[in-house]
C-alpha positions as CSV (number, residue, x, y, z in Angstrom):
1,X,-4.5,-65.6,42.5
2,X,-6.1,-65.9,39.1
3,X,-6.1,-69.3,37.0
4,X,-6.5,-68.9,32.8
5,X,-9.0,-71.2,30.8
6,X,-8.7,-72.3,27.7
7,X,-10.8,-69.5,26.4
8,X,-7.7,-67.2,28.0
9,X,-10.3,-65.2,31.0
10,X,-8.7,-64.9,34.0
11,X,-11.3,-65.9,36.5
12,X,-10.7,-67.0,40.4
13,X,-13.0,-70.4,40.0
14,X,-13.4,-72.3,37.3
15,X,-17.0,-73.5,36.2
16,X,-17.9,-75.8,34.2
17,X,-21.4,-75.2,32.2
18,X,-24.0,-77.6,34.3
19,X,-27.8,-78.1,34.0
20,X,-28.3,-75.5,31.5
21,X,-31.9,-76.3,30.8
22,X,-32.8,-77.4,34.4
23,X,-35.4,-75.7,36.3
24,X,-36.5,-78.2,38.7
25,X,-36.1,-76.3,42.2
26,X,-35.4,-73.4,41.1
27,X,-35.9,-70.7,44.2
28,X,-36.5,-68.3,40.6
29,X,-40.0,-69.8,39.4
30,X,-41.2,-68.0,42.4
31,X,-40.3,-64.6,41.3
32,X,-42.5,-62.2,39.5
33,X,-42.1,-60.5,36.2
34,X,-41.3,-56.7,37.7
35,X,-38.4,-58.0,40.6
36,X,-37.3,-60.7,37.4
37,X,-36.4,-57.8,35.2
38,X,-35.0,-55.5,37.5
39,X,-32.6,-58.5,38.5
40,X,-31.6,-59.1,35.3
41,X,-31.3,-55.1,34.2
42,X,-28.9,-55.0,37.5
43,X,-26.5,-58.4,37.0
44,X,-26.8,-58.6,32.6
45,X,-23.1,-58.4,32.7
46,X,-22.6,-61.4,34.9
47,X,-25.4,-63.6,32.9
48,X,-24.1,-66.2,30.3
49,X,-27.2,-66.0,28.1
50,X,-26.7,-68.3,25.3
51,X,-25.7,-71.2,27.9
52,X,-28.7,-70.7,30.2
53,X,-30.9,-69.2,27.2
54,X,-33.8,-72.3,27.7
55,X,-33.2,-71.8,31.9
56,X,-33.6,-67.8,31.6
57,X,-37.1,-68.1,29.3
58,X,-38.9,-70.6,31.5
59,X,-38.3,-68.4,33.9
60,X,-39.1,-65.0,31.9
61,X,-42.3,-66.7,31.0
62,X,-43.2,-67.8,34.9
63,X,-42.6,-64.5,35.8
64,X,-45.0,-63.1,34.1
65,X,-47.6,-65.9,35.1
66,X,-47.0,-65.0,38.8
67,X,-47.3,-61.6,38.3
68,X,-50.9,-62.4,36.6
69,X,-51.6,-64.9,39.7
70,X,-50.3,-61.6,42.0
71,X,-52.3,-59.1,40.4
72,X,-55.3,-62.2,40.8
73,X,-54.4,-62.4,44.2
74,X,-54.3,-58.6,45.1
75,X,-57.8,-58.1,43.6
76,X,-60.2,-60.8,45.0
77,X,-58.4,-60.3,48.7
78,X,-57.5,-57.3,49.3
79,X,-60.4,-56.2,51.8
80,X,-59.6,-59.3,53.9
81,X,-56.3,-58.4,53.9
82,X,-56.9,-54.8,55.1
């Protein structure tokens, strides 16, 4: 069964807008910039991006940074890890 809101969606669950501009433990900082955009391209309809706008660029911008730390990583070790 489906409830209506207030807004008048019909949705299964009901949530309630939580921790919009929290980061802390977020498995996401880990990602990098190429898997972060290809996630987002893939699930944009089902992303609220004016609640979670602060929560979706700190992790745009860390994706980025471990893709530079990645690329870092790749380069000075890649004989020892071959």
């Amino acid at each position: 069964t489906t409830m209506q809101d207030d807004s008048g969606s019909n949705s299964i669950y009901q949530f309630t807008p939580k921790f919009q501009s929290s980061t802390k433990n977020n498995p996401l900082c880990g990602i990098t910039s190429s898997a972060w955009w290809q996630m987002v391209r893939s699930r944009a309809g089902q992303i609220e991006w004016f609640t979670y706008a602060p929560r979706l660029l700190v992790i745009s911008i860390l994706s980025f940074i471990n893709a530079l730390l990645a690329w870092l990583e790749h380069c000075m070790y890649e004989q020892q890890i071959q």
